[in-house]
PAKOL-421500 format. One record per atom (N, C-alpha, C): residue in one letter; residue number from 0; x, y, z; atom name. Coordinates in steps of 0.05 Angstrom, whole numbers, plus 32768, in hexadecimal, padded with zeros to 4 digits. Last residue first. Example, Ala and Ser with C-alpha at 12.3 -4.5 7.8 and 13.67 -1.06 7.14 Angstrom:
REM residues 2
  papa  tipa    c1    c2    c3  voke
     S     1  8101  7FD3  808E     N
     S     1  8111  7FEB  808F    CA
     S     1  8102  8001  809D     C
     A     0  8108  7F8E  809C     N
     A     0  80F6  7FA6  809C    CA
     A     0  8108  7FBE  809C     C
REM end
This chain:
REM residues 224
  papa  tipa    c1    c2    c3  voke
     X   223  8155  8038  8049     N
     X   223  8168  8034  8045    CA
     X   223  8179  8053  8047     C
     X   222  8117  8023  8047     N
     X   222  812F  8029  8060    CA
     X   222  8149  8030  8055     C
     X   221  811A  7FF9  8009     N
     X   221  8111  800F  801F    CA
     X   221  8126  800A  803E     C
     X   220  8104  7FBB  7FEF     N
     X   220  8113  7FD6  7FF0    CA
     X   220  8106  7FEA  8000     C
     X   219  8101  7F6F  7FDA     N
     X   219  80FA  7F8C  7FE4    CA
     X   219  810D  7FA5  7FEC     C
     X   218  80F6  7F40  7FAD     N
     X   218  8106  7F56  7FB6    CA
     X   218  80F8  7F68  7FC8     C
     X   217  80CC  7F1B  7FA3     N
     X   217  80E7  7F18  7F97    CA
     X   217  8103  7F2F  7F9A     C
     X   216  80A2  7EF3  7FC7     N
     X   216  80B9  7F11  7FC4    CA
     X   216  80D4  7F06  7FC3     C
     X   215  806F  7ECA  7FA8     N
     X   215  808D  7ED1  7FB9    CA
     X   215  8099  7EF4  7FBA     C
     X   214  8028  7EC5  7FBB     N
     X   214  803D  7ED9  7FB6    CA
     X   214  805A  7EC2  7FBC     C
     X   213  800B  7EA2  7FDD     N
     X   213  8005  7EA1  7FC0    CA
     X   213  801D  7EB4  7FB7     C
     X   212  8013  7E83  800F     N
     X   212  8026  7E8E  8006    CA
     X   212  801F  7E88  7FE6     C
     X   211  8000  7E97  8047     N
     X   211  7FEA  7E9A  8036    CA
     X   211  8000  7EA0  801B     C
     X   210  8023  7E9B  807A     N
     X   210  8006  7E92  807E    CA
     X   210  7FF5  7E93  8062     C
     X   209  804C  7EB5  805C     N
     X   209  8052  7E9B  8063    CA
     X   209  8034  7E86  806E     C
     X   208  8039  7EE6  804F     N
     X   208  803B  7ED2  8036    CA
     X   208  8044  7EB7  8044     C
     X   207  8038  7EFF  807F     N
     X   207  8025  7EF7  8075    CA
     X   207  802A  7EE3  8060     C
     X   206  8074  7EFB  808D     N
     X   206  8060  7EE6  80A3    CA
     X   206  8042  7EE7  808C     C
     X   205  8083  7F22  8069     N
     X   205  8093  7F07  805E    CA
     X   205  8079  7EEB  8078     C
     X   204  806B  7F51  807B     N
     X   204  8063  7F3C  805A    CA
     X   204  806B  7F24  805D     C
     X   203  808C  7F58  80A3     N
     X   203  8068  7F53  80A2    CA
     X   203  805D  7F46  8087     C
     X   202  80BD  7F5C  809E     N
     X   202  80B7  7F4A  80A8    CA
     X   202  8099  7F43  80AA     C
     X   201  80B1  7F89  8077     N
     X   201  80B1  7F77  8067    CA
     X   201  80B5  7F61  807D     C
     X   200  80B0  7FAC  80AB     N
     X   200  808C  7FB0  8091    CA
     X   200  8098  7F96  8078     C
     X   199  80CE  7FB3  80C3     N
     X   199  80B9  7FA3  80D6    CA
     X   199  80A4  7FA0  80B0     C
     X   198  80F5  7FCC  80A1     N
     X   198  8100  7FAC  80A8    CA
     X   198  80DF  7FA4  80B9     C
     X   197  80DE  7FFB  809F     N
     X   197  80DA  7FE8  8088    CA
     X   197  80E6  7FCB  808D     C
     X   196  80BC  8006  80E0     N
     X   196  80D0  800D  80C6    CA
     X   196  80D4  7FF3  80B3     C
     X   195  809A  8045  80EE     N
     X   195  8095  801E  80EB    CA
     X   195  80A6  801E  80D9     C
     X   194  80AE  8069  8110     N
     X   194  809D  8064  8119    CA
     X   194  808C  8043  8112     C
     X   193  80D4  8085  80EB     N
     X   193  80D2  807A  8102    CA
     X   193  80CC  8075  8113     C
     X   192  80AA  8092  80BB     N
     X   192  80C1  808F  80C3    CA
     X   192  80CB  8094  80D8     C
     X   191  8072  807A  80AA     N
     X   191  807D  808D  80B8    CA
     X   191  8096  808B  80C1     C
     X   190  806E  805F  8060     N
     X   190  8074  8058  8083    CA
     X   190  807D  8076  8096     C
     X   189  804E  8037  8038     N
     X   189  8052  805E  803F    CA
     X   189  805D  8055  8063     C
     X   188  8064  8004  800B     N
     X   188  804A  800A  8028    CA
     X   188  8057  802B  8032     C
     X   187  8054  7FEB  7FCF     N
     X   187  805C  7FFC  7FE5    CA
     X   187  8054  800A  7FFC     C
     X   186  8058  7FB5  7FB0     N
     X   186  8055  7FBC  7FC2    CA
     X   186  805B  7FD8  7FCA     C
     X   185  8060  7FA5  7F62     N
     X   185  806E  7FB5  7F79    CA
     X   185  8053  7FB9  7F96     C
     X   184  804D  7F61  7F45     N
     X   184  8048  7F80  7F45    CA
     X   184  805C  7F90  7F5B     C
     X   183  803D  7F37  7F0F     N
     X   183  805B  7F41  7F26    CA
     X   183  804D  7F5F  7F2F     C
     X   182  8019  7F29  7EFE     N
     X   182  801F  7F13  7EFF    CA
     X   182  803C  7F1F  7F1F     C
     X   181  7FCF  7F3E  7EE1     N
     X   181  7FE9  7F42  7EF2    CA
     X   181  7FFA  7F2F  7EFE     C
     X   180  7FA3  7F36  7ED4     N
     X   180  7FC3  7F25  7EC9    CA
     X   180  7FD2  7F2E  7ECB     C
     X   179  7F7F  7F44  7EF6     N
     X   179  7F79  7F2D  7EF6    CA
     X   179  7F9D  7F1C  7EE5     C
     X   178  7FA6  7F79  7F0A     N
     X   178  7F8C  7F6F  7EFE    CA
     X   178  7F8B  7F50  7EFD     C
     X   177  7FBB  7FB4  7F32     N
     X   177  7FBD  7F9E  7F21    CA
     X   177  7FAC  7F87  7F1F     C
     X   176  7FBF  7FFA  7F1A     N
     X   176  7FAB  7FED  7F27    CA
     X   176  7FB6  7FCB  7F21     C
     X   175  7FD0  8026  7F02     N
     X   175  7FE5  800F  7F0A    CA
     X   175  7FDD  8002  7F14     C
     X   174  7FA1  8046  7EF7     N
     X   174  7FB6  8043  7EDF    CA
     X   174  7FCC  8028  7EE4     C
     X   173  7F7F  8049  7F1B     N
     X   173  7F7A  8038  7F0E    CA
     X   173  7F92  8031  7EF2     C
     X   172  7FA5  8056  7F60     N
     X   172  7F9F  805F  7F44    CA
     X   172  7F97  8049  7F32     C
     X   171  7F84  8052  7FA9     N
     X   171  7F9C  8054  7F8C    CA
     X   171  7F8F  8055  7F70     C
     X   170  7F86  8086  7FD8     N
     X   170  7F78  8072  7FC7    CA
     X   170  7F92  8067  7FAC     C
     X   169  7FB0  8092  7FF8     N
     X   169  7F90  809B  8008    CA
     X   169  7F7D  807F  7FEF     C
     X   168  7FE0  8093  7FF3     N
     X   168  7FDE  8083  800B    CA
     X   168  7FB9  8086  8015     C
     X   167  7FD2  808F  7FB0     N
     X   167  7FDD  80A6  7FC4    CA
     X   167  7FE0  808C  7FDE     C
     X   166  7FF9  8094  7F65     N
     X   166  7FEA  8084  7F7E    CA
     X   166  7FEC  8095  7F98     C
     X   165  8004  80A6  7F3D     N
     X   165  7FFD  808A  7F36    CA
     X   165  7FFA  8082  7F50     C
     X   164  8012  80EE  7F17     N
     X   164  800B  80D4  7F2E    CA
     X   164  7FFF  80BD  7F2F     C
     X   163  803C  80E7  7ED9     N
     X   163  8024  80E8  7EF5    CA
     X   163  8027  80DE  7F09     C
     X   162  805E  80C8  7EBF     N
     X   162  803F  80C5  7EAF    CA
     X   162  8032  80D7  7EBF     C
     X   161  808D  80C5  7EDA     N
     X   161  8089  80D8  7EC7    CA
     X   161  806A  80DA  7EB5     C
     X   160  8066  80B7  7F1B     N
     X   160  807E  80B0  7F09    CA
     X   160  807F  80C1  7EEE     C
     X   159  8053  80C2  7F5C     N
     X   159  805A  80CB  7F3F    CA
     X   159  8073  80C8  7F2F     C
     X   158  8038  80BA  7F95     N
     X   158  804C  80BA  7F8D    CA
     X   158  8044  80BD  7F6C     C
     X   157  801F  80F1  7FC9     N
     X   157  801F  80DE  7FB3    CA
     X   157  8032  80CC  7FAC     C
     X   156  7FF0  8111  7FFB     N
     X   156  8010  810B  7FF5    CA
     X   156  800B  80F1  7FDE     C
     X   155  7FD2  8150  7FE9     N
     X   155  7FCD  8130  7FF3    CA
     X   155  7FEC  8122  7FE9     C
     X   154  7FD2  8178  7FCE     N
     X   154  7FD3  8179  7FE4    CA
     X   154  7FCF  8165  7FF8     C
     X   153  7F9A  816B  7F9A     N
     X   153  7FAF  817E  7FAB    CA
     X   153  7FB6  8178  7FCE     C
     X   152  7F8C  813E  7F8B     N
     X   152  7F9D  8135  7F92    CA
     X   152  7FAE  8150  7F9E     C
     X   151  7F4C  812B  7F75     N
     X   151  7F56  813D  7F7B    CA
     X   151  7F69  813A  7F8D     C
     X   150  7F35  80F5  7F51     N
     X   150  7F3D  80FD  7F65    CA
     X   150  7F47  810A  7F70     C
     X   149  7EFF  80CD  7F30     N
     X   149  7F17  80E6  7F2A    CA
     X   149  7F1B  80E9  7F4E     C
     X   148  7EF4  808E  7F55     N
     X   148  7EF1  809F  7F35    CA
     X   148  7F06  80BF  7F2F     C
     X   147  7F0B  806A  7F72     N
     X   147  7EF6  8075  7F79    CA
     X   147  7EF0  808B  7F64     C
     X   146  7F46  805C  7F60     N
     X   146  7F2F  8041  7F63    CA
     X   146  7F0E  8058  7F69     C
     X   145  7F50  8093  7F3B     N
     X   145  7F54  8084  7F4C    CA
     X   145  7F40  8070  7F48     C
     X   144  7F69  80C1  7F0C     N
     X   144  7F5B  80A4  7F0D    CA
     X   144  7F61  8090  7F20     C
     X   143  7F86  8106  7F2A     N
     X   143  7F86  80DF  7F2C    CA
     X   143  7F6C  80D6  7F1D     C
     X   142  7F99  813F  7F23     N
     X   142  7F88  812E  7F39    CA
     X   142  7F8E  8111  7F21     C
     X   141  7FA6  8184  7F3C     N
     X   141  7FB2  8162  7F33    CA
     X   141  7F9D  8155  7F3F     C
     X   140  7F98  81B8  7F4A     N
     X   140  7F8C  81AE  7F33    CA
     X   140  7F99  8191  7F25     C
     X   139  7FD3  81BD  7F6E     N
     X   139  7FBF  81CA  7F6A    CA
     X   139  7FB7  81C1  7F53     C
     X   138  7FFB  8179  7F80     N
     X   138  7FF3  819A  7F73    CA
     X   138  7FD6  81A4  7F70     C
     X   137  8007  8152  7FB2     N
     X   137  8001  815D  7F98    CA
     X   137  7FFC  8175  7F97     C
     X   136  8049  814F  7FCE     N
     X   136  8026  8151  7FD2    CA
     X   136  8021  815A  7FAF     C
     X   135  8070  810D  7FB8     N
     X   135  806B  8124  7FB9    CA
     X   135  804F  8130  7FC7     C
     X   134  809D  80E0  7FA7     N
     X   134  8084  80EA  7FBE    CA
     X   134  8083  8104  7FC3     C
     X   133  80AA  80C8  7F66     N
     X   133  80B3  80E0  7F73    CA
     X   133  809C  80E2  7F85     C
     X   132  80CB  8099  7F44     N
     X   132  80BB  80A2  7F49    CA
     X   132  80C1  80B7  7F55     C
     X   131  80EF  808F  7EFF     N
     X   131  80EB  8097  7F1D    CA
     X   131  80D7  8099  7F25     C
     X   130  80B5  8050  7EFA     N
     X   130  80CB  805E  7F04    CA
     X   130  80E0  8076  7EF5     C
     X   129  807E  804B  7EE2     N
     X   129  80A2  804C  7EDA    CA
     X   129  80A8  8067  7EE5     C
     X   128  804E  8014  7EE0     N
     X   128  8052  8033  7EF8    CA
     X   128  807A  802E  7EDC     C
     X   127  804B  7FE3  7ED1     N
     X   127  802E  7FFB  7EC6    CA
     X   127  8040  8012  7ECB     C
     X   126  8059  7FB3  7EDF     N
     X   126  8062  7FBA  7EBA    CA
     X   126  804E  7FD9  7EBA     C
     X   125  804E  7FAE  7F0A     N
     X   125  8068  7FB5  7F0F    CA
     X   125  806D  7FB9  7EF2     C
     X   124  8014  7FC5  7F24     N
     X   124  8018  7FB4  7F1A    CA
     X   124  8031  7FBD  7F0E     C
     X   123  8009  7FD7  7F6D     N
     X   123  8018  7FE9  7F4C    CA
     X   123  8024  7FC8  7F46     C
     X   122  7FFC  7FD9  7FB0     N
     X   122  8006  7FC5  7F9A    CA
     X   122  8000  7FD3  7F84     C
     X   121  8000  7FF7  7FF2     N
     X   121  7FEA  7FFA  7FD4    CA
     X   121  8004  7FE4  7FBC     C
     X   120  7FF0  8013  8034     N
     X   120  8000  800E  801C    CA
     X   120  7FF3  7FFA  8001     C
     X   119  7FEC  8039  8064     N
     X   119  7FE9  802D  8051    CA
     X   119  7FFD  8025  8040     C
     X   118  7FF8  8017  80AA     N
     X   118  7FFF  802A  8093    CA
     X   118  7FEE  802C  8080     C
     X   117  7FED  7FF5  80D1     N
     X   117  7FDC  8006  80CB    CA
     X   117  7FF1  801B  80C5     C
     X   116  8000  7FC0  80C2     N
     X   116  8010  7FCF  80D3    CA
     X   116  8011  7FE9  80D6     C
     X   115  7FD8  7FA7  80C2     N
     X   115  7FDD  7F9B  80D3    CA
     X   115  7FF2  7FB2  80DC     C
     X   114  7FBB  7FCA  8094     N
     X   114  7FA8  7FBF  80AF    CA
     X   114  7FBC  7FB3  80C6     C
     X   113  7FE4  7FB2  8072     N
     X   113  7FD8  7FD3  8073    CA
     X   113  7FD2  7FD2  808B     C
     X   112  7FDD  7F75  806E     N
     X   112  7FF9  7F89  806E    CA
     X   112  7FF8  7FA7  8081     C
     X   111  7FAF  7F6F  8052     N
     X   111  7FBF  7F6E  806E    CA
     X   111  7FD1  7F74  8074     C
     X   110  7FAE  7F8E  8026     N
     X   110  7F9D  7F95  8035    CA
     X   110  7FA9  7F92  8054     C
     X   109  7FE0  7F6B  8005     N
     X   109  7FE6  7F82  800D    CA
     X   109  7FD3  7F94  8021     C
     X   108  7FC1  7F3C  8005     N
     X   108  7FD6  7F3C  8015    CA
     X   108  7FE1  7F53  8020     C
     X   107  7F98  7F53  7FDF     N
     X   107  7F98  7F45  7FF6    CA
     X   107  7FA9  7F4A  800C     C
     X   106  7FB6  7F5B  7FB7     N
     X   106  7FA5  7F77  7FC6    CA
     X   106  7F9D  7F6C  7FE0     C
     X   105  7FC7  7F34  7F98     N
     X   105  7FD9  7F45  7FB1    CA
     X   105  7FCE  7F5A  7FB8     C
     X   104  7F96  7F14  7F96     N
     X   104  7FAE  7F0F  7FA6    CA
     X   104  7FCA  7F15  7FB8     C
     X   103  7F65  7F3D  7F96     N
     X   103  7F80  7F2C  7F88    CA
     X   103  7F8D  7F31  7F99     C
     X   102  7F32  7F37  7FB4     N
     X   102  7F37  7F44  7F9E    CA
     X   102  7F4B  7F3B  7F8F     C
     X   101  7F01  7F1A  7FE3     N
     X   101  7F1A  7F15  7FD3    CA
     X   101  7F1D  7F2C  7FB6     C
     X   100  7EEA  7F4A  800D     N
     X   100  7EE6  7F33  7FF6    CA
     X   100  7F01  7F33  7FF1     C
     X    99  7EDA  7F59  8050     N
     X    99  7EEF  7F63  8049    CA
     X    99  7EEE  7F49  802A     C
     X    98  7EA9  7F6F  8081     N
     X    98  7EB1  7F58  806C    CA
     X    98  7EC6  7F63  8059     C
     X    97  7EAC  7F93  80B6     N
     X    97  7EA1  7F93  8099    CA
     X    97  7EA6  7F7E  8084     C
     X    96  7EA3  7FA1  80E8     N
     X    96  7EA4  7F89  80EC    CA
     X    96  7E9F  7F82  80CB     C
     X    95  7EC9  7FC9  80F7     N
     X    95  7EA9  7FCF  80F2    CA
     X    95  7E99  7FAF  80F0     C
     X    94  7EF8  7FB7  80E5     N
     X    94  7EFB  7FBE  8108    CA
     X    94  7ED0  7FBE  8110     C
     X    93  7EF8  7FC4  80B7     N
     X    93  7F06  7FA6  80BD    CA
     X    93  7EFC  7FA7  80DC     C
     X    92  7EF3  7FFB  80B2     N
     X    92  7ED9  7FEE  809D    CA
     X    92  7EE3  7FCE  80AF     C
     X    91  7F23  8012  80C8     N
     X    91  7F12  8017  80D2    CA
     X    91  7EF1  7FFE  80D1     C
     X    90  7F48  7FFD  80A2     N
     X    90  7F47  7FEA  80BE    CA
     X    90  7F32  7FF4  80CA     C
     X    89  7F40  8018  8078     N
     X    89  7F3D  7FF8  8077    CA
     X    89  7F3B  7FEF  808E     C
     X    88  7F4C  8049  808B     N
     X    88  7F32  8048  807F    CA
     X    88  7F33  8028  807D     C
     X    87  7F86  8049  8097     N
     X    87  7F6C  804F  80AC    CA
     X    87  7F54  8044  80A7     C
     X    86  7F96  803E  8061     N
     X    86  7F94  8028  8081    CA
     X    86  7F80  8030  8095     C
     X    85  7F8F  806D  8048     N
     X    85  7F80  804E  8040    CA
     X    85  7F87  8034  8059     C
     X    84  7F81  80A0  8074     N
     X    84  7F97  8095  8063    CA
     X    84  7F85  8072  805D     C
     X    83  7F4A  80D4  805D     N
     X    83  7F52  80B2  8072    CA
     X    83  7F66  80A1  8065     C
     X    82  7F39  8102  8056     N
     X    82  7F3F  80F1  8040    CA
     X    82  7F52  80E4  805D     C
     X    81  7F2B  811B  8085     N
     X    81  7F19  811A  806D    CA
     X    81  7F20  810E  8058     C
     X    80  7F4C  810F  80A9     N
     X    80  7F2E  810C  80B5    CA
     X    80  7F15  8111  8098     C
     X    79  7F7F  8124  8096     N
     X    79  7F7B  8108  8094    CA
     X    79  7F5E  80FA  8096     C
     X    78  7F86  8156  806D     N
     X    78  7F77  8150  807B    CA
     X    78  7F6E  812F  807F     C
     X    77  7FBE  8166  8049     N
     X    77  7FA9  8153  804A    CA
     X    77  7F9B  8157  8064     C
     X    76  7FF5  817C  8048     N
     X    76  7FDD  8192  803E    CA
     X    76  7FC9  817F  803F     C
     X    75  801C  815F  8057     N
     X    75  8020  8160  803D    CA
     X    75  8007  8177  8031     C
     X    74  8010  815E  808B     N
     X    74  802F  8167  8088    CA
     X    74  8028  8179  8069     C
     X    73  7FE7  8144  8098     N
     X    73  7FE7  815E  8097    CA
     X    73  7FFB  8172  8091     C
     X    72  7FFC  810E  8085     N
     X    72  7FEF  8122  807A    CA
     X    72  7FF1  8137  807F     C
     X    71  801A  8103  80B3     N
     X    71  8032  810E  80A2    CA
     X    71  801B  8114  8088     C
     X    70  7FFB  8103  80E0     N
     X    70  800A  811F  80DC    CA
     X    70  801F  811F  80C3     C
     X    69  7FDA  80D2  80D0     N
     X    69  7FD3  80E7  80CC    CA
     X    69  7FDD  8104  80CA     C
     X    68  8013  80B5  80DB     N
     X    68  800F  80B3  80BD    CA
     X    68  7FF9  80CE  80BE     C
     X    67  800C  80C3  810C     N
     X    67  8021  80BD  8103    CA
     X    67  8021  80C3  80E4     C
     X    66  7FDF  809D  811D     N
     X    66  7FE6  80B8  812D    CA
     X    66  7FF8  80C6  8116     C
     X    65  7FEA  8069  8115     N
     X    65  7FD9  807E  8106    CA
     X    65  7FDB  809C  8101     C
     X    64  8015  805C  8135     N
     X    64  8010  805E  811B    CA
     X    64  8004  8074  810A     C
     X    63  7FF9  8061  8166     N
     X    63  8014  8079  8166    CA
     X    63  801D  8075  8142     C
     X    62  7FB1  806B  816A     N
     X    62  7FCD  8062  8169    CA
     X    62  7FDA  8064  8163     C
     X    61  7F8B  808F  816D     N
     X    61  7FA3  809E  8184    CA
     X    61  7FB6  8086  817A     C
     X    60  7F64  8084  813F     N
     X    60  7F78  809C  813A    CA
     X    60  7F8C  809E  814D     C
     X    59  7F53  8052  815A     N
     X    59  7F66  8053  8148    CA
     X    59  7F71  806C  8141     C
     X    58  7F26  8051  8185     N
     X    58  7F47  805C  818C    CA
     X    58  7F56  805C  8175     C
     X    57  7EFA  8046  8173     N
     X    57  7EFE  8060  817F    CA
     X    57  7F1D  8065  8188     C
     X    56  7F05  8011  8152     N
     X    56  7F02  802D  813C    CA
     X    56  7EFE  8042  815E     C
     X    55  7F3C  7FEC  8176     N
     X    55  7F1D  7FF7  8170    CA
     X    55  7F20  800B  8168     C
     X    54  7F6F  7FBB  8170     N
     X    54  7F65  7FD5  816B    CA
     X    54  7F48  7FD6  816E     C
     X    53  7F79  7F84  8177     N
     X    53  7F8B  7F97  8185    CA
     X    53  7F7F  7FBA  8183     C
     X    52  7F4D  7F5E  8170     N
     X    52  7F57  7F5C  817B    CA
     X    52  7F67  7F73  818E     C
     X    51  7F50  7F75  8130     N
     X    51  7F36  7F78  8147    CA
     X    51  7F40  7F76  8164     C
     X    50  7F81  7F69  8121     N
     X    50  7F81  7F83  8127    CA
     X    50  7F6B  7F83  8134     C
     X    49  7F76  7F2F  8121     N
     X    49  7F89  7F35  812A    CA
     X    49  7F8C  7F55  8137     C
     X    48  7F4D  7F2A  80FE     N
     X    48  7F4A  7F1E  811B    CA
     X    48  7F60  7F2F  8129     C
     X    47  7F68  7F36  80D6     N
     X    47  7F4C  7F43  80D5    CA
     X    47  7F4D  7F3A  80F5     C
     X    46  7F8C  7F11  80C6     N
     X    46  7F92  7F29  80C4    CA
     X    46  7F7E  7F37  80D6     C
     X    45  7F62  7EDD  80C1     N
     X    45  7F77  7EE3  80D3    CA
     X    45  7F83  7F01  80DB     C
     X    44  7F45  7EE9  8091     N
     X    44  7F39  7EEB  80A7    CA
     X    44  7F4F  7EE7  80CC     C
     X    43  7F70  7EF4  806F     N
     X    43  7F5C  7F0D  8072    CA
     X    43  7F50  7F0A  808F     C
     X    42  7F7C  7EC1  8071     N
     X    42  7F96  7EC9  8072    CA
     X    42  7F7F  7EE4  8078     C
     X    41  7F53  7EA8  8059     N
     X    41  7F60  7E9C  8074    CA
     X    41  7F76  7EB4  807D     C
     X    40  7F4B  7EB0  8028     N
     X    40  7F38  7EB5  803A    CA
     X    40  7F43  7EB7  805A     C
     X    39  7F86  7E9E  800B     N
     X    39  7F7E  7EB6  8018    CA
     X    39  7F6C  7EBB  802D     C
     X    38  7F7D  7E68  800B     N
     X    38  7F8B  7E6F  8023    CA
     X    38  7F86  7E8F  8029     C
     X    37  7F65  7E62  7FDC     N
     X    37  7F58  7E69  7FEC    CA
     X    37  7F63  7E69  800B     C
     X    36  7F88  7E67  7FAF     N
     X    36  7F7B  7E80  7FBE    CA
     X    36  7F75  7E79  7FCD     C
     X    35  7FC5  7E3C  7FB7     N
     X    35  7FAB  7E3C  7FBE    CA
     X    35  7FA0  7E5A  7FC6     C
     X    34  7FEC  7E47  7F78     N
     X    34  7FEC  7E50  7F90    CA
     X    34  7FC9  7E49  7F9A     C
     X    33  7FFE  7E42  7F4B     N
     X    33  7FEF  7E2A  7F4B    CA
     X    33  7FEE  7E2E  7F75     C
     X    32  8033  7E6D  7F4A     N
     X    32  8020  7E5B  7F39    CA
     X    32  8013  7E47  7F4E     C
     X    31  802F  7EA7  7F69     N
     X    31  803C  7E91  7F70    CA
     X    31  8028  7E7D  7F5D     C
     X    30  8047  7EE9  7F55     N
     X    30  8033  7ED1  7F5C    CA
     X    30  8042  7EB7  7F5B     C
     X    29  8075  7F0F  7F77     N
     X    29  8078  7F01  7F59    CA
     X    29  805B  7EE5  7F63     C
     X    28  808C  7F55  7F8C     N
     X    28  807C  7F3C  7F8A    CA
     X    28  8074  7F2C  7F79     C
     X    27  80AE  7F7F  7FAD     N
     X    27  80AF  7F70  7F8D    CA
     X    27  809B  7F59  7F91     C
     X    26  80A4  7FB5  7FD8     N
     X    26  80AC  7F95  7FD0    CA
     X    26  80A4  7F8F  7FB8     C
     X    25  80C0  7FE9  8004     N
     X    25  80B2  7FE2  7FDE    CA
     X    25  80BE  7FBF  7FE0     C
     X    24  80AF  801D  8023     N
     X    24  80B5  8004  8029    CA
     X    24  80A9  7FF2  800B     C
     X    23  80B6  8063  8037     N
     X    23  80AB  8053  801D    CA
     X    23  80C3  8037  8021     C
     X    22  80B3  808B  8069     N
     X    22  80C5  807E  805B    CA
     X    22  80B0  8069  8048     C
     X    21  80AE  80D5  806C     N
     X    21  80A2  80B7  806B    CA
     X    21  80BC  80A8  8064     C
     X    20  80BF  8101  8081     N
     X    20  80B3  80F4  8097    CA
     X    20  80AE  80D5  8091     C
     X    19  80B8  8132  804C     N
     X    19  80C7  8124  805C    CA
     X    19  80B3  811A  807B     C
     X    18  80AE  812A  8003     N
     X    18  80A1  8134  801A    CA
     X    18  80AF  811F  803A     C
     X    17  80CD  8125  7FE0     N
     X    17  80D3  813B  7FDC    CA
     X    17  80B9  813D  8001     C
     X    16  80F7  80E0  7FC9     N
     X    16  80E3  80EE  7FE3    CA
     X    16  80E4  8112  7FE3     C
     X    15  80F9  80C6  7F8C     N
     X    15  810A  80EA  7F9C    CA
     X    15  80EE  80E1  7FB7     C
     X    14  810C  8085  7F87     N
     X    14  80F8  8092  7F90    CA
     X    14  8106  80AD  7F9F     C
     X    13  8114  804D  7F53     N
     X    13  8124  8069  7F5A    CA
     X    13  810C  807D  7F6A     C
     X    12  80FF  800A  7F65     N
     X    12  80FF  8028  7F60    CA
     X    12  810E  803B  7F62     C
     X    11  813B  7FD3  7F78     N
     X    11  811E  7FE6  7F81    CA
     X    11  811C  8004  7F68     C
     X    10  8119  7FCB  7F2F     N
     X    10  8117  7FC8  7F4B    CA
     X    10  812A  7FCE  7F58     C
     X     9  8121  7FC8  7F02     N
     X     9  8110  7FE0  7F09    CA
     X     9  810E  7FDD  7F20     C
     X     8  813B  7F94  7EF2     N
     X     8  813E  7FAB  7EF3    CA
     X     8  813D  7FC6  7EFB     C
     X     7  8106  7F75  7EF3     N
     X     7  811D  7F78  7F13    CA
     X     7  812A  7F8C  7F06     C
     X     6  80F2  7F7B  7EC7     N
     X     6  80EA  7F8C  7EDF    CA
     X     6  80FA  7F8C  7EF4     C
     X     5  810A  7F66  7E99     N
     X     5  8109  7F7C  7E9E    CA
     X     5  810C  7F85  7EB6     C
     X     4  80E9  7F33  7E96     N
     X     4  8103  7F2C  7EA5    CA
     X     4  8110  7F4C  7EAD     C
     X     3  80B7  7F41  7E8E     N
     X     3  80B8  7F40  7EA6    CA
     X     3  80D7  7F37  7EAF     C
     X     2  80B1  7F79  7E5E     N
     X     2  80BB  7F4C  7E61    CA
     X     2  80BC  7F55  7E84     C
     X     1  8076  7F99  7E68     N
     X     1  808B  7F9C  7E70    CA
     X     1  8095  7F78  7E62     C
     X     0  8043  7F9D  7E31     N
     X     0  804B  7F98  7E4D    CA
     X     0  8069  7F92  7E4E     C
REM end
């Protein structure tokens, strides 16, 4: 494993955008010792209130988000109605009235995140993924070890570092997946470009970690 004095280093990422419309919003995140989990519960079921509140599953595709992120699939060769960017599909299951468990701390945080500013976006344990990266669609016959088992990645937008691909905005990869000792990992949320921009998507971390402050950020990057 990476020394973790290393990693600011690697921060922000070197990222080629080769597919145009998005912008990529990246935070550094460092656990917080002797942090109370169980503020999370609190912090899921707030999040969760919040979009019930403002969204229902029959209008979520017309919001100007959504809307948004589904044309910058079809940009990339994806069918959004058949592979569901990972916000859609979370806030849809959140809106259903579905129970949402504790997983880690920053899948947590990063769930709300997704849901609130219905993008997706996904946490890479920060000693796994190496940089450059590169957003690309994938290729004919590429595919992934995702959280949901092999994954056919033509034509679905990614990102890829010289190992591969290591994650889409649809599922993520078990290769950067981060685990019980995971201690620092990378954030990155997929943003339609101008339409939610990276100063609103780390003012949204910085209010969640302030209601539920197991994380610090130790950097963030994007917009730029």
């Amino acid at each position: 494993m990476d020394d973790p004095s290393r990693l600011a280093h690697r921060f922000p990422p070197a990222v080629k955008l080769e597919l145009s419309g998005w912008e990529l919003f990246w935070a550094e995140l460092e656990l917080v010792d002797g942090a109370d989990r169980g503020v999370l519960a609190a912090l899921r079921a707030a999040a969760e209130a919040r979009v019930r509140a403002s969204h229902t599953v029959e209008k979520l595709a017309e919001h100007p988000t959504a809307a948004a992120v589904r044309r910058l699939f079809r940009q990339a060769g994806c069918d959004p109605t058949r592979y569901r960017p990972s916000s859609e599909a979370l806030l849809r299951r959140v809106l259903k009235g579905e129970a949402r468990p504790a997983i880690h701390p920053f899948v947590d945080v990063n769930n709300c995140l997704s849901i609130e500013l219905v993008v997706p976006a996904c946490v890479v344990d920060a000693a796994k993924a190496r940089p450059p990266f590169v957003l690309r669609a994938g290729r004919d016959g590429e595919s992934m070890l995702s959280m949901r088992g092999s994954f056919d990645l033509a034509g679905k937008p990614l990102l890829a570092d010289p190992e591969g691909p290591f994650g889409t905005p649809i599922s993520d990869s078990e290769r950067v997946k981060v685990t019980a000792a995971t201690r620092q990992a990378w954030l990155v949320a997929y943003l339609p470009a101008g339409v939610v921009a990276a100063a609103c998507a780390r003012e949204a971390l910085v209010a969640l970690l302030a209601e539920a402050p197991v994380a610090r950020i130790v950097a963030t990057a994007g917009g730029e």
